[in-house]
C-alpha positions in Angstrom: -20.5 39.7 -70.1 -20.0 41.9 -67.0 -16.4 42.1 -65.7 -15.5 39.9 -62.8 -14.4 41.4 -59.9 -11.6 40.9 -58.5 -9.8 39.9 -55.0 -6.2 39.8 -53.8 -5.1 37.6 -51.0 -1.8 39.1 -49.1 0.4 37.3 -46.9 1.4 39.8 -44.1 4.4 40.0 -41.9 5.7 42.8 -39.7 8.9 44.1 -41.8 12.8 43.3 -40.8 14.7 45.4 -38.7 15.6 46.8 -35.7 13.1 49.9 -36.3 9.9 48.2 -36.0 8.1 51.3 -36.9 10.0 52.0 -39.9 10.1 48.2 -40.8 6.2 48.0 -41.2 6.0 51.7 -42.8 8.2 50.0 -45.0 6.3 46.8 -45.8 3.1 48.6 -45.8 4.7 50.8 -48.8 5.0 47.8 -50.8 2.1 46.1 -50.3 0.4 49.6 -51.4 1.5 48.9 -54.6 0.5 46.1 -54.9 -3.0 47.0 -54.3 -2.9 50.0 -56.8 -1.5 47.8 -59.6 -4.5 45.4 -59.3 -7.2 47.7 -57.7 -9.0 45.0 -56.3 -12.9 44.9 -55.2 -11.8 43.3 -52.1 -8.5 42.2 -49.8 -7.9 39.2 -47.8 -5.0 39.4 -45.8 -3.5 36.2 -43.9 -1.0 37.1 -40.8 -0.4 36.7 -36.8 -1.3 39.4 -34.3 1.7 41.4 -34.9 0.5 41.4 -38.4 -2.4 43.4 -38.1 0.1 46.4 -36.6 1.3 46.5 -40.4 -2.1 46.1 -41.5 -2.9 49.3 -39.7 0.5 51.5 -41.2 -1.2 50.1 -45.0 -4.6 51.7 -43.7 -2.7 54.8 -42.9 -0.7 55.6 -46.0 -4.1 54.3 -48.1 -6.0 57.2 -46.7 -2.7 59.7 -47.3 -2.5 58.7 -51.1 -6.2 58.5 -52.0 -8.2 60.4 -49.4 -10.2 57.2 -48.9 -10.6 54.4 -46.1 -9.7 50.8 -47.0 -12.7 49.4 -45.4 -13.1 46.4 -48.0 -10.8 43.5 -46.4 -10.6 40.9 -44.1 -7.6 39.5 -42.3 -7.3 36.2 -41.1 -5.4 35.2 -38.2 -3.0 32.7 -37.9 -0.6 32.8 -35.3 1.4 29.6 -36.0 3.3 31.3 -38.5 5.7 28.2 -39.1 2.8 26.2 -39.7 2.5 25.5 -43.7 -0.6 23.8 -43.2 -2.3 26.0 -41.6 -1.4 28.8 -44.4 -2.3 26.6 -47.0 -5.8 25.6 -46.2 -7.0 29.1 -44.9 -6.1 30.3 -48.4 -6.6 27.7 -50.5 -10.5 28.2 -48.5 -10.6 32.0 -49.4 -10.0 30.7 -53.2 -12.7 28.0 -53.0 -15.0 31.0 -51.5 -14.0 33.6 -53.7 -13.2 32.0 -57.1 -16.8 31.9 -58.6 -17.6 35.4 -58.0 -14.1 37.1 -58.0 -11.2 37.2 -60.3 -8.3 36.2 -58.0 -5.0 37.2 -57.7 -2.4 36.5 -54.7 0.8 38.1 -53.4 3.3 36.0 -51.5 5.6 39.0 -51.1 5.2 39.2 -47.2 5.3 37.4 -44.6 7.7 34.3 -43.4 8.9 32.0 -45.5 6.5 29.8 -44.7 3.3 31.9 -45.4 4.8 32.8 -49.1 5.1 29.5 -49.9 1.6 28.6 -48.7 0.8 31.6 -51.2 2.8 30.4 -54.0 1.8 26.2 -53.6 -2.3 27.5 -53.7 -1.7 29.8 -57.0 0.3 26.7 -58.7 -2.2 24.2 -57.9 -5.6 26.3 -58.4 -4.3 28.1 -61.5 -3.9 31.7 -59.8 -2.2 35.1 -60.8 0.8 35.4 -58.4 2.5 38.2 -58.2 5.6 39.6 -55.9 6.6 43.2 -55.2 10.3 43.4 -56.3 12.9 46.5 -56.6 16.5 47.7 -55.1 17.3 46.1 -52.7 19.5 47.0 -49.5 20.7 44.6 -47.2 17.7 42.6 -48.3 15.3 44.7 -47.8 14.1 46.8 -51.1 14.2 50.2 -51.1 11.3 52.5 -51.0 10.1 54.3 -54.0 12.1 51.4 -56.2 9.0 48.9 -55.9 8.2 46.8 -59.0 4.7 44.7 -59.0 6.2 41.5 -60.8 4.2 38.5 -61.9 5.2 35.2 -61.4 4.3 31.8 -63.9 4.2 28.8 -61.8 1.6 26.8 -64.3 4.8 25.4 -66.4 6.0 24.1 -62.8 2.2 22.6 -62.4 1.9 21.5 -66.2 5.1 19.4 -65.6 3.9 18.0 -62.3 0.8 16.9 -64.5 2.2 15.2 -67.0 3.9 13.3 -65.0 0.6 12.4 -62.7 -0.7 11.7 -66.9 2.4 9.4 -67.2 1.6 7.4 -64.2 -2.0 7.2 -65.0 -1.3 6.0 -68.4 1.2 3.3 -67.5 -1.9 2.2 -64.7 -4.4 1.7 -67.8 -6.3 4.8 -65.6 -7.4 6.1 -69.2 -10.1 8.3 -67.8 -8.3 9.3 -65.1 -5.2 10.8 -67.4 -7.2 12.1 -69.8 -9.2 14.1 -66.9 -5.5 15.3 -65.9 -4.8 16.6 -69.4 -7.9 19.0 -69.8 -5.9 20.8 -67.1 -2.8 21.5 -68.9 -2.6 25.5 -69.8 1.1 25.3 -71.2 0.8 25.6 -74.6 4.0 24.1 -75.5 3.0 20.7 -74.5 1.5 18.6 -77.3 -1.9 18.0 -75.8 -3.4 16.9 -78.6 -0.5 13.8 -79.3 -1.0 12.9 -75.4 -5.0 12.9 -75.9 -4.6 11.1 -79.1 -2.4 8.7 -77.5 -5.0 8.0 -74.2 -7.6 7.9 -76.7 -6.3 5.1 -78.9 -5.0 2.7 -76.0 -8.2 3.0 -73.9 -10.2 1.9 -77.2 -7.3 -0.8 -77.3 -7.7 -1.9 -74.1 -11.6 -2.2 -74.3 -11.1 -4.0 -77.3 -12.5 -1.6 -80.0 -9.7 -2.2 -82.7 -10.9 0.4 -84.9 -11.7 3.1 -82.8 -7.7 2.4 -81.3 -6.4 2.4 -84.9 -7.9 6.0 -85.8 -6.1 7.4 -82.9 -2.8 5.9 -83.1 -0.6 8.5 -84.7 2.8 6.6 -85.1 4.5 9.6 -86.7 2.9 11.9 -84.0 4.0 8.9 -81.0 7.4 8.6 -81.9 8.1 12.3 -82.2 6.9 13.3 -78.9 8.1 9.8 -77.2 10.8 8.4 -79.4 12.3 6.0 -76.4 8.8 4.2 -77.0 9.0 4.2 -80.8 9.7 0.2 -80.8 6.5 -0.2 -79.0 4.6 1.7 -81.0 5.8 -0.1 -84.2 4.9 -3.0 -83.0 1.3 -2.4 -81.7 1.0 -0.3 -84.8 1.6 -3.5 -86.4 -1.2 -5.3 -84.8 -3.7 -2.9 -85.2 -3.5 -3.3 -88.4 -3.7 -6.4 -88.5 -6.7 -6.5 -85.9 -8.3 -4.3 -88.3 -8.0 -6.4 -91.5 -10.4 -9.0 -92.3 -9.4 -12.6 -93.2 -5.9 -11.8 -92.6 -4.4 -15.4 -91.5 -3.2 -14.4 -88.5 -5.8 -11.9 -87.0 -7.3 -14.3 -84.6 -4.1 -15.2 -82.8 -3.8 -11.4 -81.9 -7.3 -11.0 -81.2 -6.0 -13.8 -78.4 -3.0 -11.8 -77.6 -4.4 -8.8 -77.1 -7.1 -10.5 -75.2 -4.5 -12.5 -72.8 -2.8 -8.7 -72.4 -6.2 -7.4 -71.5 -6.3 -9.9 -68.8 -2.7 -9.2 -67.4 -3.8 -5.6 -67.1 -6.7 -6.0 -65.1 -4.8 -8.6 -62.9 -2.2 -6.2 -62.0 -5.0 -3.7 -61.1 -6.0 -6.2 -58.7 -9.6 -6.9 -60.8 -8.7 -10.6 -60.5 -12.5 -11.3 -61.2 -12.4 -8.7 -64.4 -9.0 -10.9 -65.3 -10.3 -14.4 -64.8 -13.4 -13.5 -67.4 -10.8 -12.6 -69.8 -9.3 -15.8 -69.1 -12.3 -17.9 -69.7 -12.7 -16.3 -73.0 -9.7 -16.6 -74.5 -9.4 -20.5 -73.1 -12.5 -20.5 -75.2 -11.0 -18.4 -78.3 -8.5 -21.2 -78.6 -10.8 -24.0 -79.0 -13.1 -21.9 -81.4 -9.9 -21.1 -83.6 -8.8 -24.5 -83.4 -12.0 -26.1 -84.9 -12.0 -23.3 -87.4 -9.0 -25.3 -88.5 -10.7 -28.2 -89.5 -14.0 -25.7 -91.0 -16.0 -26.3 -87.5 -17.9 -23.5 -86.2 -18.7 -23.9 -82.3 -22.2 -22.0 -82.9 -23.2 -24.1 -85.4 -21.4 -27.4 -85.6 -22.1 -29.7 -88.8 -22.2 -33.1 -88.2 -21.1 -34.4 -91.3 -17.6 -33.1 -90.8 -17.4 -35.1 -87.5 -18.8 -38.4 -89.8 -15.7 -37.8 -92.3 -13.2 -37.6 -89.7 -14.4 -40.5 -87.8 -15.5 -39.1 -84.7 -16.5 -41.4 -82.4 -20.6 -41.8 -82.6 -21.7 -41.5 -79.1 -20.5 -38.2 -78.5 -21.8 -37.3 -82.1 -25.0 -38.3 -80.6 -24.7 -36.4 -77.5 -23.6 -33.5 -80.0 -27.2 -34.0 -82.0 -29.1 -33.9 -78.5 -28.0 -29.9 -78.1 -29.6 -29.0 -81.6 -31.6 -26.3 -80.8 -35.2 -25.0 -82.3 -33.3 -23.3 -85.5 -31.3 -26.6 -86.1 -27.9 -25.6 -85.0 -25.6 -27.3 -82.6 -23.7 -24.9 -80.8 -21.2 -26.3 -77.9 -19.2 -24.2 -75.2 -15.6 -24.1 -74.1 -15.6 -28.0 -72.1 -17.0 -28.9 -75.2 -15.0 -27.4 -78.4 -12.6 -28.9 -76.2 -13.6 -32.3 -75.8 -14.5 -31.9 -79.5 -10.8 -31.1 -80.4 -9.6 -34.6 -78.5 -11.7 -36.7 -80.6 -10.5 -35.5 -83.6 -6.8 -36.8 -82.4 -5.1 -33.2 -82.3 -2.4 -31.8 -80.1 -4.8 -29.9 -78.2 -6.9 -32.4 -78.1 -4.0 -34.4 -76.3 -3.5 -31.4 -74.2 -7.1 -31.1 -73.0 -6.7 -34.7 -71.7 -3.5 -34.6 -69.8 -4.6 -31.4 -68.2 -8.6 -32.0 -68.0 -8.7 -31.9 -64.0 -6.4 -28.3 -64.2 -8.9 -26.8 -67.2 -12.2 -27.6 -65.1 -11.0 -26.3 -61.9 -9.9 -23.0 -63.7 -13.4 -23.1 -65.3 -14.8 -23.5 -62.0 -12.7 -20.5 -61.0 -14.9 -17.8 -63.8 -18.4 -19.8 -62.7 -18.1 -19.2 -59.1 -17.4 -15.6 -60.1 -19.7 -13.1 -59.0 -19.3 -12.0 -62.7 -20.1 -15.6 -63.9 -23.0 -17.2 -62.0 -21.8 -17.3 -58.5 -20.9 -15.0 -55.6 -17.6 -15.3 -54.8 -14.6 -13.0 -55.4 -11.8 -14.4 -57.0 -7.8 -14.2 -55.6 -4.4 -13.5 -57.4 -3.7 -17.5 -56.8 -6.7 -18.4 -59.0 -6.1 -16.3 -61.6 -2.3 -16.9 -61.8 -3.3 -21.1 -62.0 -5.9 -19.9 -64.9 -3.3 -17.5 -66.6 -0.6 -20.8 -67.1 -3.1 -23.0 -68.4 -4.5 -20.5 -71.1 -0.8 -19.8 -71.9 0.4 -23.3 -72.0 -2.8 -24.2 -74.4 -2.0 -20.7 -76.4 1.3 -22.2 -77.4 0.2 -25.8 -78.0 -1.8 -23.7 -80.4 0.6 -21.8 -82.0 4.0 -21.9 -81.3 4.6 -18.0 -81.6 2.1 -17.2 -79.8 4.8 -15.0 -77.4 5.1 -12.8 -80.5 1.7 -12.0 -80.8 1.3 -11.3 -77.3 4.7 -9.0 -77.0 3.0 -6.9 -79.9 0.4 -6.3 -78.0 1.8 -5.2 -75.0 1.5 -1.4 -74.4 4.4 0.7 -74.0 5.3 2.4 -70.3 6.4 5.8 -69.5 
């Protein structure tokens, strides 16, 4: 692979001092070290008017050291020299220009204050060599023949203004969005890998892929690099598990949990439709579980069950006209529901007392555009959903809080 040439951006002032003449010979000095240290292929050079006197003195002593002509720059002109903006964009340009062919490298050595820290914001944020010519200095000023080409390292400065960009992104369920963030860190003493596992296992938690979230979650790895979160991690390590083991008594209620959390999250993202959805199914989760109770499955109810607990016959009939082709009766949530109050349970009773509420927050998901209308759904609709699924999640189990704290995910 050929070697990529390279380009060095300058900011360029006009020296300090009463001497003007001596001022630039003296900043042209410097900033010919700076070009012999990184023998570039090419120079872009950013200053006013008055910079391109200095520019000129540079041109000068080139052709006194090596015999040659600097004939491979440009200079940019940009008279506001208080204007940041300004500096910032025309170089952060030449690096969008330059940075495929050229290897780049950028001196904010010269200049006003504001042009060097133009210089210096474009190399953090586009990952670029900076480099400053230092030495002895008098009154300020560093003397000639003491020059020192020094690099500088802002990426640690970067790395830590991306982490905490990863932080907020994280604590925003922007999964994607963070882990995008972290293929930029360079720093190698950051613990990329316990940050990716950690984005990793709570975006599969959060799209409900329990196993996926489980292989990820590194609890000894979590609570080393985050121990202010460690009580958070135990417990969602906790119902992982738990989400992950089969037939364990309680795995359905945080399956509900999890799935009320999931709705919270997208609610507080503003996704009231995506929320409401969530809603509707884990309305429909608690009838399902609460039939399971009494060995009815809602895709396939069996009759004789309903005969031995008495259940009155005319909605056992109207249950027998829904059999399908293959011979199963399966009912939706209105009806596991309506189900539930005729075998005389506590939901049951609650389904009664709160029918009208429960079909108007059903009506809510069917007139979503993600349901079978075309209308978009409002934070009012979803918060007079989310207190009827909770109230009917506690009717169903009373510690139904717990499950849903362990499934909370932990904030930065």
């Amino acid at each position: 692979m050929a070697r990529k040439k390279a380009a060095l951006l300058m900011t360029v002032g006009t020296g300090v001092g009463e001497n003007k003449r001596k001022a630039r010979e003296g900043l042209a000095y410097a900033m010919l070290q700076s070009i012999d240290s990184r023998n570039p292929d090419i120079v872009r050079f950013f200053g006013s008017e008055e910079s391109k006197f200095t520019v000129e003195t540079l041109k000068d002593l080139y052709y006194d050291e090596y015999g040659e002509v600097l004939d491979f720059y440009e200079f940019t002109q940009i008279d506001d020299i208080d204007s940041f903006g300004k500096y910032f964009n025309a170089i952060k340009s030449a690096v969008s220009e330059l940075e495929e062919e050229y290897r780049i490298v950028i001196d904010y050595t010269y200049g006003t204050k504001t042009m060097t820290m133009s210089a210096a914001m474009v190399s953090m944020l586009f990952r670029k060599e900076l480099i400053f010519v230092g030495g002895e200095r008098e009154n300020g000023i560093v003397i000639k023949g003491t020059e020192k080409v020094q690099s500088q390292n802002l990426f640690p400065i970067y790395d830590d203004l991306l982490i905490g960009k990863i932080k907020e992104a994280f604590n925003a369920n922007r999964f994607e969005s963070a882990q995008t963030l972290l293929d930029e860190i360079v720093d190698p003493k950051i613990n990329t890998e316990a940050y990716s596992n950690l984005i990793k296992s709570y975006s599969y938690f959060d799209s409900i892929n329990y196993k996926e979230a489980l292989e990820h979650f590194d609890i000894k790895e979590f609570n080393r690099e985050w121990p202010r979160l460690s009580d958070d991690f135990r417990k969602n390590a906790m119902a992982l598990n738990i989400l992950n083991t089969d037939g364990h008594k309680q795995k359905q209620y945080y399956i509900l949990a999890s799935l009320i959390n999931n709705s919270r999250r997208r609610f507080e993202e503003s996704k009231f439709d995506d929320a409401i959805a969530r809603l509707y199914r884990a309305l429909e989760l608690i009838g399902q579980i609460k039939l399971e109770e009494y060995g009815l499955d809602s895709s396939d109810i069996d009759i004789s069950i309903l005969k031995d607990k008495n259940v009155d016959e005319n909605f056992i009939r109207s249950l027998e006209s829904l059999r399908n082709k293959d011979g199963k009766i399966k009912i939706g949530l209105i009806k596991d529901f309506e189900l539930i109050s005729y075998i005389d349970d506590y939901l049951g009773e609650f389904y009664l007392e709160n029918e009208k509420k429960i079909m108007n927050s059903v009506k809510f998901r069917n007139s979503s555009i993600l349901a079978h209308g075309m209308e978009a759904k409002t934070a009012e609709e979803y918060e007079e959903f989310r207190d009827i699924v909770l109230t009917a999640a506690k009717v169903l189990n009373s510690k139904i809080d717990e499950f849903i704290d362990e499934t909370i995910f932990p904030e930065f």
